[in-house]
N, C-alpha and C positions, 0 to 999 in steps of 0.2 A: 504493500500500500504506500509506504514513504516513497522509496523508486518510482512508483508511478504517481507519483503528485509531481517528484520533483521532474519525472520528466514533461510531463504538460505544462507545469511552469515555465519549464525556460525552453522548449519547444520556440517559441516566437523569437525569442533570442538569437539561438542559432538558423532559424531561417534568415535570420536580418544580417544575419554576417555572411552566411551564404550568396545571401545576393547583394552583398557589397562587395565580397571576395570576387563573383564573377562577373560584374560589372567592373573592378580593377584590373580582374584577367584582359577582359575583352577592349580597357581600352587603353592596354599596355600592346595586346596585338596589334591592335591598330597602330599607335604610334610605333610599333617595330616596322611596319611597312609604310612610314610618315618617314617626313623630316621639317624640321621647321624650318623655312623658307624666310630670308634675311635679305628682299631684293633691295636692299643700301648696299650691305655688303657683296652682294654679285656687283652692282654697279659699280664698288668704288675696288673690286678687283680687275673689271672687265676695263677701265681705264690704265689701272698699273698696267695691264698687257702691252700697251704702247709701248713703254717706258722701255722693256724688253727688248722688242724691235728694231730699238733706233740701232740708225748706224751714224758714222763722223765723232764728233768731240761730245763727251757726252758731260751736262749741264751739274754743280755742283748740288743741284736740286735733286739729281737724279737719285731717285727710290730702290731702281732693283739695284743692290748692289753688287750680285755676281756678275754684272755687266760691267764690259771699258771700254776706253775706246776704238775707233775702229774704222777700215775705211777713209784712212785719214790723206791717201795721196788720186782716190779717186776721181778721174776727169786729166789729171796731171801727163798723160796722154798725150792728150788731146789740145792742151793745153786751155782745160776751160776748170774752174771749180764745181765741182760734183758733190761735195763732201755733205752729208747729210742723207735726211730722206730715209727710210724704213726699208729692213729687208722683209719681203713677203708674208714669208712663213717661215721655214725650220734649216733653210740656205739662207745664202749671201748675195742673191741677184737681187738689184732693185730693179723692177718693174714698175715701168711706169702708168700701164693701167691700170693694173688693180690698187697700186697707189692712188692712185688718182680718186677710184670708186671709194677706195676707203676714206678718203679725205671727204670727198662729197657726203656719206653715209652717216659721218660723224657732225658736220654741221647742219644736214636736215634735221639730224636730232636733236642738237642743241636750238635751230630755229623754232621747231613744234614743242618742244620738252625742255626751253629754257630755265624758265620758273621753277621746275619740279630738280631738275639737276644741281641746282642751285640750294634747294629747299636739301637736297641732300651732302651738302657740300661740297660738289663733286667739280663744280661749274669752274674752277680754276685749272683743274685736273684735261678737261674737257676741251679747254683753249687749248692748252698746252698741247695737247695731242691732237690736233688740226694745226696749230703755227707751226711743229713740227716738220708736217708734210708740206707747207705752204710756203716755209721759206727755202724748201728744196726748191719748189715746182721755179718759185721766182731765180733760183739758181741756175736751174735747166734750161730757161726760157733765156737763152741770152742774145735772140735778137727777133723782132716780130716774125721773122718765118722759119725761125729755127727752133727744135727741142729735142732735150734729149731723151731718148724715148727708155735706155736701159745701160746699164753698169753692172760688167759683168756677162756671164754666159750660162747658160746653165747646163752644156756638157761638159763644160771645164770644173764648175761650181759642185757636180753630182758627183765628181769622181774622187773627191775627198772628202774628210769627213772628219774637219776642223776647227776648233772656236772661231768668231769671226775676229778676234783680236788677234790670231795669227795668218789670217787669207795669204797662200800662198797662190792661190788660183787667179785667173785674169782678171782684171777691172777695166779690160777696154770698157770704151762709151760707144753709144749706139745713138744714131741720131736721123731723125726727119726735117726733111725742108722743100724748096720750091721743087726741087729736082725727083727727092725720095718723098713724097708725101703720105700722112698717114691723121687722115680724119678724123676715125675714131678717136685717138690718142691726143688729140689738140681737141677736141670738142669735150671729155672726159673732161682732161685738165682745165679748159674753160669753164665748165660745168664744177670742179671743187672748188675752183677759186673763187667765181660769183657767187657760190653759195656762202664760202668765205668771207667773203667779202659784208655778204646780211650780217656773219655773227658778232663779228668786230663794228660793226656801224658805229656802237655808241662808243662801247672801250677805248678803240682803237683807230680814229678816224682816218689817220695817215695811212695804217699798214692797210685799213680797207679799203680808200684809196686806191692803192699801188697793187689791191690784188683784182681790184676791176678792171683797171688799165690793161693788166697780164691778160686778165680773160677777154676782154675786149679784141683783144690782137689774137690772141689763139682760136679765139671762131674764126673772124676771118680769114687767117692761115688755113684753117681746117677748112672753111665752107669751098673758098677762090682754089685753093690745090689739092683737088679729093681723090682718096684715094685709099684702099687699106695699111694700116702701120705695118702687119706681117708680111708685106708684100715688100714692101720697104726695109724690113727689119727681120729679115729671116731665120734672124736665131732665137724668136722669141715664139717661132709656130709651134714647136712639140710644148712649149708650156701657158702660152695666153696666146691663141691663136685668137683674133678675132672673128669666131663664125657669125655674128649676128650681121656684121658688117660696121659700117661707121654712119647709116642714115639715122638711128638709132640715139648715137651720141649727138647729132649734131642738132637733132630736134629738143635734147636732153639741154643742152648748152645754152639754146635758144631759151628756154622756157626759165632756166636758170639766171639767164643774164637778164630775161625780162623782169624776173624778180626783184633784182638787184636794183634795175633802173630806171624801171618801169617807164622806159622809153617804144614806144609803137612799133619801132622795126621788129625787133626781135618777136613780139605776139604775132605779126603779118609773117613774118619767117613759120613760126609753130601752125599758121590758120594756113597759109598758102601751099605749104608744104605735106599738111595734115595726110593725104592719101598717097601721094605720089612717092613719101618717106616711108609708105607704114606705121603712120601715128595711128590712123584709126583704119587702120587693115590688118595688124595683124592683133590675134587673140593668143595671147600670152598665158603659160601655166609653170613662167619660173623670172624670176630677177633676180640678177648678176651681176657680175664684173663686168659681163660683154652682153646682158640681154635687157637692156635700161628701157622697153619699153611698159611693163606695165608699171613704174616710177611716174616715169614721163604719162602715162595716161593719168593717175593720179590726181598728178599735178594740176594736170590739164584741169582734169574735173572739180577741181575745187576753185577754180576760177568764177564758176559760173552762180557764185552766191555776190555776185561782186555786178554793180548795176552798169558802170562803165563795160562789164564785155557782153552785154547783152545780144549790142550785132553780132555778134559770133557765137550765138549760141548754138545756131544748128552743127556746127563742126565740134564747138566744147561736149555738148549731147555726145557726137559719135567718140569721141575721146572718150566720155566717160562711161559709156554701155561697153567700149572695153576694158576700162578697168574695172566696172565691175563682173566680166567675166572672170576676171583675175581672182579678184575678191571671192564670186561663187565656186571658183575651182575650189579653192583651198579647203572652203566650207562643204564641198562635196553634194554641192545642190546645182551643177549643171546639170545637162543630158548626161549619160551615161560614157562616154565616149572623151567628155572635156573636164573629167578632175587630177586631180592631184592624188595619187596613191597615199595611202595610210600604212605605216606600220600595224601590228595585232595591238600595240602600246600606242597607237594613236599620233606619232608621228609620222608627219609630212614626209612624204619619202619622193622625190625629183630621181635621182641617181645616185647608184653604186661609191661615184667617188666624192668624198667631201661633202657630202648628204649637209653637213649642221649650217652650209653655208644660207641654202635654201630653204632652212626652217626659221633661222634668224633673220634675211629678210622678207620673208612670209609676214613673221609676226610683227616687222617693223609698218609693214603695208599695213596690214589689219590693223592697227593699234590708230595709225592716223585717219584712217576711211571711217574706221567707228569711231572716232573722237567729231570729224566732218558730218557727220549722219546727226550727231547728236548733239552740235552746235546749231545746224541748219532746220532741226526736228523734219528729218525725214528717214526714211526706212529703204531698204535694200529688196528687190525685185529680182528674183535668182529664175532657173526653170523648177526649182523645187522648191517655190513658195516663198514669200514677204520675211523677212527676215530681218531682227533690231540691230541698231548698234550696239547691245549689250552683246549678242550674240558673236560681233565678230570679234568684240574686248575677249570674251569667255573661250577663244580659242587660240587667239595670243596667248592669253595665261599660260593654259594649259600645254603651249608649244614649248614656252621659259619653263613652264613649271618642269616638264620634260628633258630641257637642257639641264636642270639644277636639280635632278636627282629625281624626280615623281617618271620613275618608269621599271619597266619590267626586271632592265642589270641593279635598282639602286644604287642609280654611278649620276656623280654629277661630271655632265663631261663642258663646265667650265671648269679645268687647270685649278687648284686651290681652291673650291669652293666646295665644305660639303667635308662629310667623314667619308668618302669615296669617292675618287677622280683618278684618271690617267695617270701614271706616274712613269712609263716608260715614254712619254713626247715623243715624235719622229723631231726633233731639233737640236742642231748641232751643239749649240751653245750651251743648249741644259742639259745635254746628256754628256759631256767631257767637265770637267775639276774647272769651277770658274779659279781665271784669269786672276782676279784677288786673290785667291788664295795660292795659287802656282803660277806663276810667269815663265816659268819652262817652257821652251818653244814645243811645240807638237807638231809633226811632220803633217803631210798630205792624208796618206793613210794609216798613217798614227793613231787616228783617233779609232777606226773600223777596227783593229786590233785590242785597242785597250779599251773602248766603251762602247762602243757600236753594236759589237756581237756582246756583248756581258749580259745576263738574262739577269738584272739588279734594275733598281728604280732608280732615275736619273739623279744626279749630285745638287740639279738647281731645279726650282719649280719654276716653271713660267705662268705666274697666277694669271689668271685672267685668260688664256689661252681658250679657245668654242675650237675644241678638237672634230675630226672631221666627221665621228662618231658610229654609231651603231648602222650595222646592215637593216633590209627590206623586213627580217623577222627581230628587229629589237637586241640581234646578238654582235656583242662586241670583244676583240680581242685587243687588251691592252700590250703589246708588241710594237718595240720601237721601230723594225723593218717592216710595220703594216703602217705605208703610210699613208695607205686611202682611209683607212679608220685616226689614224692615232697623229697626222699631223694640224695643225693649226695655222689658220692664215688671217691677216689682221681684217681681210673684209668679210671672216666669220661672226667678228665679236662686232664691228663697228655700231652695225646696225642694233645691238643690243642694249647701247647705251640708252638710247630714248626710251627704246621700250619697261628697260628696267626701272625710269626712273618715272615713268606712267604708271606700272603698278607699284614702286612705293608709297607715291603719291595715294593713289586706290587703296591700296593698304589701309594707312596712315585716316583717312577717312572715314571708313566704315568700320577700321578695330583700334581707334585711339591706344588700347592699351592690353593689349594681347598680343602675344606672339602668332606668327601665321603657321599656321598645318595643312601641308596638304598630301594624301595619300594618294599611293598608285593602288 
């Protein structure tokens, strides 16, 4: 009789612990397939990633420290200065288009996502890393019809496998002009500089100035002698060929400099040109280095809240029914025949090589169309249905949230961010003993011997790095010689700047004082 009192007594007890026990269980599971998602801190890693990159004299300011300097007799040739300007990815060639895209990619962000960059502290970080590339470009640019388009090689550049602080490999300069003309590549560069040129307006009147003038003269270099750069510049085909062509860029530059100056030529360049260029012919399902049209439709399209372009509406219209095919690819609400592949984890899948480059600016596109939608209070027209602005915010996220760990490997594949990322980089720099701490020269293939083939996690992290990431089923091999997965190139991260600093912003809104979760 006692036994069974005392167990009916406290019968309610142990159920209440029971279901407190498995309500901690269940959301201890959950957070084991969570992480908490810190986009200041993606942001203010996804800008040190510059710092890494640079090449020339590097700034007392300079943050990574297992970087020095480098590059330092570049151009000397040729007898022009080169020294500066960013290498690519995980070599020592500077390219000068995807330099270029990256420069452009970082001050769209900072145009649309001033405020919020800022809000994050980041906004000096963010200068920094556009005058970077900006005081190259005005180096390259050393007279209205000349530029140089590339320093260095990249069969000389591949064949060793050496800090960039000991380049034994070629630094010839590669160059376009009235003779070798290369469109793309001046309209590009036109196109970062005007864009440049917005962000410095107020800071910096003079340097914005002097980067109008650059871009000013580089259209018309590009428009008057057209022609493609790899045709001109032949060693740059096996690694930035331009296939989209250069009409692409030049409507890009156009629309750009109109920004900047909002001078009439340049809008009648982008309206006159609209079909004959492929501004509103061709239907886009990726943006790139070399594929700036659905950018440029974008662009276009958000003109048309503006009462000055009103005459032009019927060509802004067809601009902008292709960007938002752009848009409904992504979202997966064309016809059957016009999306964008998904991973089984929900990533944006373009192709096999360099995949993260195409999911970052996806979400850069999406982040500002639906910021556009829901300033103007209008909604989205797909073949699969009316769709909000929230809806295209809600799949950016989930692209970031994807890059920062919310996927099937629980890998965040930004470089430093996250209890899981990459640790073997395809990158020269970080996988050999920084230069600080050893100044021992390292031959050519020096480096393939002692750290190249070493199956160990590299000696320097290069934070902020958008590696090139997971295949079509979500599966990644962190392997320094896989470097369609595991290298990083700086027009991977560019376009994440803005985005990230959108959802902190989002964040910081609706969870004043809560950490963010988000599970796969």
């Amino acid at each position: 009789m006692d036994i069974m009192n005392k167990t009916h007594f406290t019968s309610p007890i142990i159920a209440h612990q029971l279901t407190l026990l498995l309500f901690l269980l269940s959301f201890f599971a959950i957070f084991a397939h969570s992480q908490v998602l810190d986009y200041a801190e993606a942001l203010s890693k996804s800008l040190l990633y510059f710092e890494a990159q640079r090449s020339g004299r590097l700034p007392y300011s300079q943050r990574v420290t297992w970087r020095d300097h480098s590059g330092l007799t570049d151009g000397l040739e040729q007898g022009v200065d080169l020294v500066g300007g960013y290498y690519d990815a995980g070599d020592h060639v500077k390219f000068g288009l995807p330099m270029a895209f990256t420069v452009t990619m970082l001050s769209w962000g900072v145009i649309e996502y001033r405020n919020q960059i800022a809000g994050a502290s980041e906004l000096e970080h963010a200068l920094e890393a556009i005058k970077w590339g900006t005081d190259y470009f005005i180096k390259a640019h050393t007279s209205p019809n000349v530029l140089w388009a590339e320093v260095g090689d990249g069969d000389t550049d591949h064949y060793c496998w050496q800090r960039p602080e000991d380049m034994t490999t070629s630094r010839r300069a590669y160059k376009i002009d009235e003779s070798n003309p290369g469109s793309d590549l001046a309209g590009e560069t036109a196109a970062a500089m005007a864009a440049a040129s917005i962000v410095f307006r107020k800071t910096n009147p003079h340097y914005s100035h002097l980067l109008l003038h650059h871009a000013q003269q580089l259209f018309e270099f590009g428009d008057k002698y057209r022609g493609k750069y790899d045709t001109s510049v032949g060693v740059v085909k096996n690694y930035y060929a331009s296939v989209s062509g250069y009409m692409d860029e030049l409507l890009w530059a156009a629309l750009w400099l109109y920004k900047a100056t909002d001078t009439p030529n340049y809008l009648n360049y982008l309206i006159s040109k609209a079909h004959c260029f492929g501004g509103t012919g061709w239907s886009i399902t990726e943006f790139s280095w070399d594929v700036k049209y659905a950018g440029l439709q974008i662009l276009a399209a958000k003109l048309l809240t503006e009462e000055k372009h009103k005459e032009h509406k019927h060509t802004l219209d067809q601009y902008r029914w292709k960007a938002e095919h752009y848009i409904c690819s992504c979202l997966n609400k064309n016809n059957s025949t016009n999306n964008v592949d998904r991973t089984p984890g929900g990533m944006l899948f373009v192709r096999q090589w360099n995949n993260m480059q195409y999911v970052s600016s996806a979400s850069f596109l999406l982040t500002v169309y639906s910021d556009f939608l829901r300033s103007s209070k209008q909604k989205l027209g797909c073949h699969g249905g009316v769709v909000s602005p929230e809806e295209l915010l809600s799949l950016a996220k989930a692209q970031v949230d994807y890059i920062l760990g919310s996927n099937p490997m629980n890998m965040s594949y930004l470089v430093g961010y996250g209890q899981s990322y990459p640790t073997r980089v395809h990158h020269r720099g970080a996988s050999v003993v920084s230069y600080r701490e050893n100044k021992g020269f390292i031959g050519c293939t020096q480096g393939y011997d002692n750290w190249y083939n070493q199956d160990v996690p590299n000696p320097n992290v290069v934070v902020g790095a958008l590696v090139g990431g997971p295949d079509c089923q979500d599966n990644f091999s962190d392997k320094r010689g896989n470097f369609m997965q595991t290298e990083a190139c700086t027009y991977n991260t560019a376009p994440l700047v803005g985005v990230l600093a959108r959802l902190n912003q989002l964040y910081e809104q609706e969870n004043p004082s809560m950490p963010l979760i988000a599970s796969y």
